[in-house]
TIPAPA-902664 format. One record per residue (C-alpha): x, y, z; residue in three letters. Coordinates in steps of 0.25 Angstrom, whole numbers, padded with zeros to 4 digits, always signed. Each point is the difference from the previous one (the first is absolute). Example, Ala and Ser with C-alpha at 12.3 -4.5 7.8 and 13.67 -1.06 7.14 Angstrom:
TIPAPA-902664
+0049-0018+0031ALA/+0006+0014-0002SER/
END
This chain:
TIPAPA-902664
+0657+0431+0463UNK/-0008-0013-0004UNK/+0002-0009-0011UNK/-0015+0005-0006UNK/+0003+0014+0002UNK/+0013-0001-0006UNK/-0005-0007-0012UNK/-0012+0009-0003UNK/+0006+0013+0002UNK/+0013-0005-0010UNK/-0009-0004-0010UNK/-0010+0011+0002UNK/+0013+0008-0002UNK/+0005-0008-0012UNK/-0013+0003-0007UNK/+0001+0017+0002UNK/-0007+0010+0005UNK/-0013-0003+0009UNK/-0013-0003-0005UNK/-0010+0013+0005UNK/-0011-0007+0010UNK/-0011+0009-0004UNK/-0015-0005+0004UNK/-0006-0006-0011UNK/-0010+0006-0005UNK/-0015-0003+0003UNK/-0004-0006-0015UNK/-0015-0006+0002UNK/-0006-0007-0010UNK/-0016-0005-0001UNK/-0002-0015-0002UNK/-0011+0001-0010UNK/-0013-0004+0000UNK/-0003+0003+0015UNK/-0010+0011+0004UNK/-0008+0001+0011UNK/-0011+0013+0007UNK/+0009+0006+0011UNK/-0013+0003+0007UNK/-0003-0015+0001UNK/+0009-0006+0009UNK/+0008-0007+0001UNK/+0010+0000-0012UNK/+0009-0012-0008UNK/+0008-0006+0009UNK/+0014-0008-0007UNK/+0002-0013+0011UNK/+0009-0005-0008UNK/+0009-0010-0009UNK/-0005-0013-0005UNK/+0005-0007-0009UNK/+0008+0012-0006UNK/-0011+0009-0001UNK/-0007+0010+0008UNK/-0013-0003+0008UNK/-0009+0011+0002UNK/-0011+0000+0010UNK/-0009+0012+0007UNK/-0012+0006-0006UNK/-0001+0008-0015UNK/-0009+0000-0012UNK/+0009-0006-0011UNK/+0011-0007-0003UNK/+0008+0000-0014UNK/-0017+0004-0005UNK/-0005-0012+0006UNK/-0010+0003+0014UNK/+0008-0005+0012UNK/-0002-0010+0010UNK/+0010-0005+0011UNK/+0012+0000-0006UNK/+0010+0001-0014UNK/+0014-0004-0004UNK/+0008+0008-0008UNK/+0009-0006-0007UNK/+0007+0013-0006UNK/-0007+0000-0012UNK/-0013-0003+0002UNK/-0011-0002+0012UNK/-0003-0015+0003UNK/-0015-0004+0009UNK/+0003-0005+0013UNK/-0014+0000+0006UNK/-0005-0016-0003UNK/-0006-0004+0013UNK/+0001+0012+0007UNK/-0014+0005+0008UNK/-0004+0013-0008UNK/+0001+0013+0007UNK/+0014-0008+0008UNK/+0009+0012+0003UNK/+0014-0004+0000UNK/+0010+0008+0009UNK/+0014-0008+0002UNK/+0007-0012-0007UNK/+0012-0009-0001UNK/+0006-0012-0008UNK/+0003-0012+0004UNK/+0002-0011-0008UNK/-0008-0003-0011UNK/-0011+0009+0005UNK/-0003+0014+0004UNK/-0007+0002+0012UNK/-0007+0015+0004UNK/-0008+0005+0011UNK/-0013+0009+0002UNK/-0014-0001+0000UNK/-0014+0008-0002UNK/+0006+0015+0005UNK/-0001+0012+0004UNK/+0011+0011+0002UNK/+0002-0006+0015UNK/+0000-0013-0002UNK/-0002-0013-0010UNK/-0007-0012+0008UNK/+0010-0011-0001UNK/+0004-0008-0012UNK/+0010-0008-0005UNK/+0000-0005-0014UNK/+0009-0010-0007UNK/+0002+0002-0015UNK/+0007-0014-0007UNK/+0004+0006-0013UNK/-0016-0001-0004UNK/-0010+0003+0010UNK/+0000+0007+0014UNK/-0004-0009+0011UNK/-0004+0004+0015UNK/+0009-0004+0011UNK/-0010-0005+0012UNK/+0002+0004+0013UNK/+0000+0017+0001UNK/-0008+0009+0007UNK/+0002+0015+0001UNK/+0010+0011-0008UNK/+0010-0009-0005UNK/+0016+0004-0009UNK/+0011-0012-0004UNK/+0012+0004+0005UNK/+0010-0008-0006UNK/+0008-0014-0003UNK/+0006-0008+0011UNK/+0004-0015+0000UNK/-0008-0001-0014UNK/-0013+0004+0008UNK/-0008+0012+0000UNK/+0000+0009+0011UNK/-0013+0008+0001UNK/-0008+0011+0011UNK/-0014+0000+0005UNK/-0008+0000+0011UNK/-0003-0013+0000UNK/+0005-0015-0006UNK/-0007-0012+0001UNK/+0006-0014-0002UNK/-0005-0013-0005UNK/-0003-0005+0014UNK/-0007+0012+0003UNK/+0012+0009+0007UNK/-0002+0013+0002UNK/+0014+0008-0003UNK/+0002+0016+0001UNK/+0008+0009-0008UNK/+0009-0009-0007UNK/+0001-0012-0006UNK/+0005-0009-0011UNK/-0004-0009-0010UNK/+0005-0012-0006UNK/-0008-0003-0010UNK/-0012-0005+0006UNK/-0003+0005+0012UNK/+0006+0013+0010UNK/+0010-0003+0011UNK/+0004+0008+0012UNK/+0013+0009+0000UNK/+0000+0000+0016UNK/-0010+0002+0008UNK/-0004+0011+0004UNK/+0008+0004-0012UNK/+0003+0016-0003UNK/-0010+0010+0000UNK/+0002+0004-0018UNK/-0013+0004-0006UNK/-0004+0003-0013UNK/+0003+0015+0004UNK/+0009+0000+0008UNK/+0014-0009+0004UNK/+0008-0009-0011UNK/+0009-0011-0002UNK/+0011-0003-0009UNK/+0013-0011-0002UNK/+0014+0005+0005UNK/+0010-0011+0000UNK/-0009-0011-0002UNK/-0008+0004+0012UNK/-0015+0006+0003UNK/+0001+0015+0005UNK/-0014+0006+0005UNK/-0003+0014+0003UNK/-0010+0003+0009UNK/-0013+0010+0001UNK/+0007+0002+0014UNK/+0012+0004-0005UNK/+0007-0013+0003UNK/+0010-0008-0009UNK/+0000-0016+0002UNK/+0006-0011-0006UNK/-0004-0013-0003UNK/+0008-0011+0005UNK/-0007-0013-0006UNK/-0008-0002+0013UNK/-0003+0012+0007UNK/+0002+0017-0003UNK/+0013+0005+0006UNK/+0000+0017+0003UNK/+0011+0008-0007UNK/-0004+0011+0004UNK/-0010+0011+0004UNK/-0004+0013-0003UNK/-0003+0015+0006UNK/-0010+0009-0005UNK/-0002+0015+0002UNK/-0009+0011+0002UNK/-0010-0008+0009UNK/-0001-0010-0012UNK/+0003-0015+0002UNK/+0010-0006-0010UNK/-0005-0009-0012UNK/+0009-0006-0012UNK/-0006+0001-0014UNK/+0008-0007-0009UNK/+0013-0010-0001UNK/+0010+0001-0011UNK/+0016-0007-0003UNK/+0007+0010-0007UNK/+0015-0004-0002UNK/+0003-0010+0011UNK/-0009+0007+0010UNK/-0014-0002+0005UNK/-0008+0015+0000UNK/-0010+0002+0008UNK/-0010+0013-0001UNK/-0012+0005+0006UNK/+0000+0010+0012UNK/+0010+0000+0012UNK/+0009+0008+0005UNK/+0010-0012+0004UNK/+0004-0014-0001UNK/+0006-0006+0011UNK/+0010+0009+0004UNK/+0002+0007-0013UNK/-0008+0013-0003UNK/-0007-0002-0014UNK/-0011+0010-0005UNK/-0008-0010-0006UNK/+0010-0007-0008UNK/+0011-0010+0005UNK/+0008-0012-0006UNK/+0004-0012+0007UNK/+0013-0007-0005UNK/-0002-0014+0009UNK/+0008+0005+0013UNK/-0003+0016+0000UNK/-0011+0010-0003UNK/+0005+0013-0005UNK/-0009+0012-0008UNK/-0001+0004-0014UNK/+0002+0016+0002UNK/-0007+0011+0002UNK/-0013+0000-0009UNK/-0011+0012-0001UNK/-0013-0003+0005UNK/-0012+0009+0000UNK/-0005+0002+0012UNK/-0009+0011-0002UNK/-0015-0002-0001UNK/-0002-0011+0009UNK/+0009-0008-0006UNK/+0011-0010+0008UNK/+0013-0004-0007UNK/-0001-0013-0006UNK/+0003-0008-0010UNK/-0009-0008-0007UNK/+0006-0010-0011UNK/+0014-0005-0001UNK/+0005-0002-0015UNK/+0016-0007-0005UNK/+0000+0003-0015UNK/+0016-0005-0002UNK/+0008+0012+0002UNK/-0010+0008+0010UNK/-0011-0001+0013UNK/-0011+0006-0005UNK/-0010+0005+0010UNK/-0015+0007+0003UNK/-0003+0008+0010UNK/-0003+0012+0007UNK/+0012+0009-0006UNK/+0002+0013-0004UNK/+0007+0009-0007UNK/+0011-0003-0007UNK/-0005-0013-0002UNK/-0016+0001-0001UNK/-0007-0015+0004UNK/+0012-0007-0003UNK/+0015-0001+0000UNK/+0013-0012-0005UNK/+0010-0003+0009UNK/+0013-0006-0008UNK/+0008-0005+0012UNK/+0004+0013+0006UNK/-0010+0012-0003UNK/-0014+0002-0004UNK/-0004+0007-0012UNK/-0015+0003-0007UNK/-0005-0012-0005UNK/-0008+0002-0014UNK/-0004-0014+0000UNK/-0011+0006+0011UNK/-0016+0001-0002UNK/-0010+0001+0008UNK/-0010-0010+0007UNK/+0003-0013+0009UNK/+0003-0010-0013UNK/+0014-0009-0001UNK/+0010+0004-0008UNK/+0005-0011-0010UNK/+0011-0006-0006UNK/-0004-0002-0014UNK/+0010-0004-0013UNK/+0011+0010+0004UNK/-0010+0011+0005UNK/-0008+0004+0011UNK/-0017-0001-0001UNK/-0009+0010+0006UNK/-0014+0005+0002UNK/+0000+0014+0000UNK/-0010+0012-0001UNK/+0009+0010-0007UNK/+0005+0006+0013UNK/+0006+0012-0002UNK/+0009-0006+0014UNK/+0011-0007-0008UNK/-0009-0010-0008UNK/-0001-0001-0016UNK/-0006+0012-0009UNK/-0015+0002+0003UNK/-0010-0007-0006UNK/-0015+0001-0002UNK/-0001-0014+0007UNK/+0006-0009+0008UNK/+0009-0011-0006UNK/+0011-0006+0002UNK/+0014+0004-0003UNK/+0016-0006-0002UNK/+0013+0007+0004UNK/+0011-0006-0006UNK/+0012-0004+0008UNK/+0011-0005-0004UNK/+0012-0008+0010UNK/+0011+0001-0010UNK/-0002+0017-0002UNK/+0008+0004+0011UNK/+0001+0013-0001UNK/-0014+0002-0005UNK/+0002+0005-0015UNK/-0011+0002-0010UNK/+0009+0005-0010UNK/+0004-0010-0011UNK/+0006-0009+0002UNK/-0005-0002+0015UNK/+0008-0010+0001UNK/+0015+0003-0001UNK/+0014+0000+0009UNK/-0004+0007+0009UNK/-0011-0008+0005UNK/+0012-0010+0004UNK/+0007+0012+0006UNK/-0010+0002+0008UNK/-0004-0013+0004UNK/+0014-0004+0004UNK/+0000+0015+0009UNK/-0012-0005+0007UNK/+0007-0014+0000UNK/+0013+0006+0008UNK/-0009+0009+0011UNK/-0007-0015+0004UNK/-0013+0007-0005UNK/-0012-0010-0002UNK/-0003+0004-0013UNK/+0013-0008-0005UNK/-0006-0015+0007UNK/-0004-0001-0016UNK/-0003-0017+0005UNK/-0008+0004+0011UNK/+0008-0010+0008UNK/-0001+0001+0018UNK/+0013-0011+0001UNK/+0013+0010+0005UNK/+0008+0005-0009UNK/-0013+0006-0003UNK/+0008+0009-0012UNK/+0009-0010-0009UNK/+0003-0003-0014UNK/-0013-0006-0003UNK/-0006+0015+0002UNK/+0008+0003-0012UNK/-0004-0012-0008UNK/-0015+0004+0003UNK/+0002+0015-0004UNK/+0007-0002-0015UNK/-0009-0013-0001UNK/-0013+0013+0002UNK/+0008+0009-0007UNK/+0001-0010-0012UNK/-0014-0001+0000UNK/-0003+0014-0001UNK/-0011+0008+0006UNK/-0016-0004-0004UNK/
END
């Protein structure tokens, strides 16, 4: 038996009977003031944190009473403007922090497709990156830069560069050339271990070495359909990779696979819907703290969307309907959702945006007072002793990967109660 097992199943022990690990229960709540037409599409959009609050973008008719343009902040309280500079009827799709500012992607759209903009804002008016030119999505931080997609990139010296690039505050650089095919549909990238993963629209995963793109591996398809990824997440201290594939490398994997640095291995077997046309496929990866959420093509029992907790997948009532990010926002999940009937909030008369709260610290998923209690701990240091991810409280990726700070970091949440 190891030293962690050991430790976590005599204090487990030591605190009695085990906590019950019942799913927690799908309690949506509507962010006010947010209404849109759900015959107009397309609907709000949460891109994400700045500054502590959340930042809303898409298309609806008012915000907090006041008629919407571009973008808010919501600050818990109360909705703040977020439109200075921005070019009215600018349709605002994804979005990331960095820094001091809060940078998002879009364009003039329709349901296929925004033309290709990137806009800075710097705390008090959106500015236009130069440079862009088709549908265009930021990906994600690396190095400090921004990592963005679209069809093409144009630098200060007039080079044209496809697909990816970044930029360092002035102007776009290359990430390789050619660099991997990632569109703003299709293909992703993310940080694992310090290091630039890409997932392709041909199914291929590639990392980047500082000077060129290195293949980890490749993928298979099915049916006569070629394979493609769709989305990149780290869950735990692997890299996730879903899309539609039947393997990776040598590994079988329906759609779903993780990556740990030296092997790939699959997540499970997961229910896809295959009638009607349909392919398997997942289309958006999702690491809420304890779970994977993802979309996709599933069926019954889990209905669009399903959480994987380290060892088995479960339905996942944080999932809604339409092609928007899920997001991290002050101890709860933010979402755009139609009042699907397919696991989402209540129904509504109009679109809007919804919370579900999550909370690291309730292990054991209580809603009965006080949701907090012993057993929470019982069942942290459970999960703790079966090496499940959940217990990597400090998110660290240096082995031990499970140690004493996990503990420090659950009673430091625990302390702080749930939102």
């Amino acid at each position: 038996m190891t030293r962690r097992s050991a430790l976590g199943g005599a204090l487990a022990a030591f605190l009695g009977a085990a906590a019950s690990h019942a799913q927690c229960p799908a309690d949506w709540a509507p962010i006010p003031g947010v209404f849109a037409d759900t015959s107009n599409w397309p609907w709000p959009v949460p891109l994400g944190t700045y500054r502590g609050d959340l930042v809303v973008g898409g298309r609806f008719t008012s915000i907090g009473g006041v008629p919407h343009r571009v973008a808010a902040r919501w600050d818990g309280g109360a909705w703040q403007p977020m439109s200075e500079g921005a070019p009215a009827g600018l349709e605002l799709r994804w979005g990331l922090e960095l820094g001091d500012s809060f940078y998002a992607a879009g364009g003039y759209c329709t349901p296929q497709w925004c033309d290709g903009r990137i806009f800075q804002y710097d705390g008090i008016r959106w500015h236009e990156l130069p440079g862009t030119e088709g549908a265009t999505r930021v990906l994600t931080v690396f190095n400090g830069q921004l990592v963005a997609t679209t069809t093409y990139f144009t630098t200060l010296s007039g080079q044209t560069l496809q697909y990816l690039a970044r930029w360092d505050g002035s102007q776009w650089l290359p990430l390789g050339q050619p660099p991997p095919t990632v569109t703003w549909q299709n293909g992703d990238v993310a940080v694992y271990h310090n290091e630039l993963y890409a997932g392709t629209i041909y199914g291929e995963v590639r990392r980047w070495t500082g000077i060129t793109w290195v293949a980890i591996a490749g993928t298979s398809g099915s049916g006569g359909y070629a394979p493609y990824i769709r989305d990149l997440e780290v869950y735990g201290d692997e890299l996730v990779v879903g899309g539609f594939f039947s393997r990776v490398g040598p590994v079988a994997a329906d759609c779903i696979a993780a990556w740990n640095g030296v092997s790939w291995h699959s997540l499970g077997e997961v229910h896809f819907n295959t009638g009607g046309g349909w392919h398997p496929e997942v289309l958006e990866l999702f690491a809420d703290g304890g779970a994977l959420q993802i979309r996709g093509y599933l069926t019954s029992p889990f209905l669009g969307q399903a959480a994987w907790d380290g060892n088995s997948w479960s339905f996942a009532p944080t999932g809604r309907q339409g092609r928007w990010p899920l997001v991290h926002y002050r101890g709860t999940v933010a979402s755009t959702d139609l009042g699907s009937a397919n696991g989402g909030p209540p129904q509504s008369p109009r679109a809007a945006l919804w919370q579900f709260p999550i909370c690291y610290a309730n292990c054991d998923c209580s809603d009965a007072p006080a949701v907090l209690s012993l057993s929470d701990l019982a069942c942290f240091l459970q999960k703790f002793a079966a090496a499940s991810s959940y217990a990597n409280c400090d998110g660290s990726t240096a082995p031990p990967i499970l140690n004493v700070a996990d503990f420090t970091c659950f009673l430091q949440r625990f302390a702080a109660g749930c939102p």
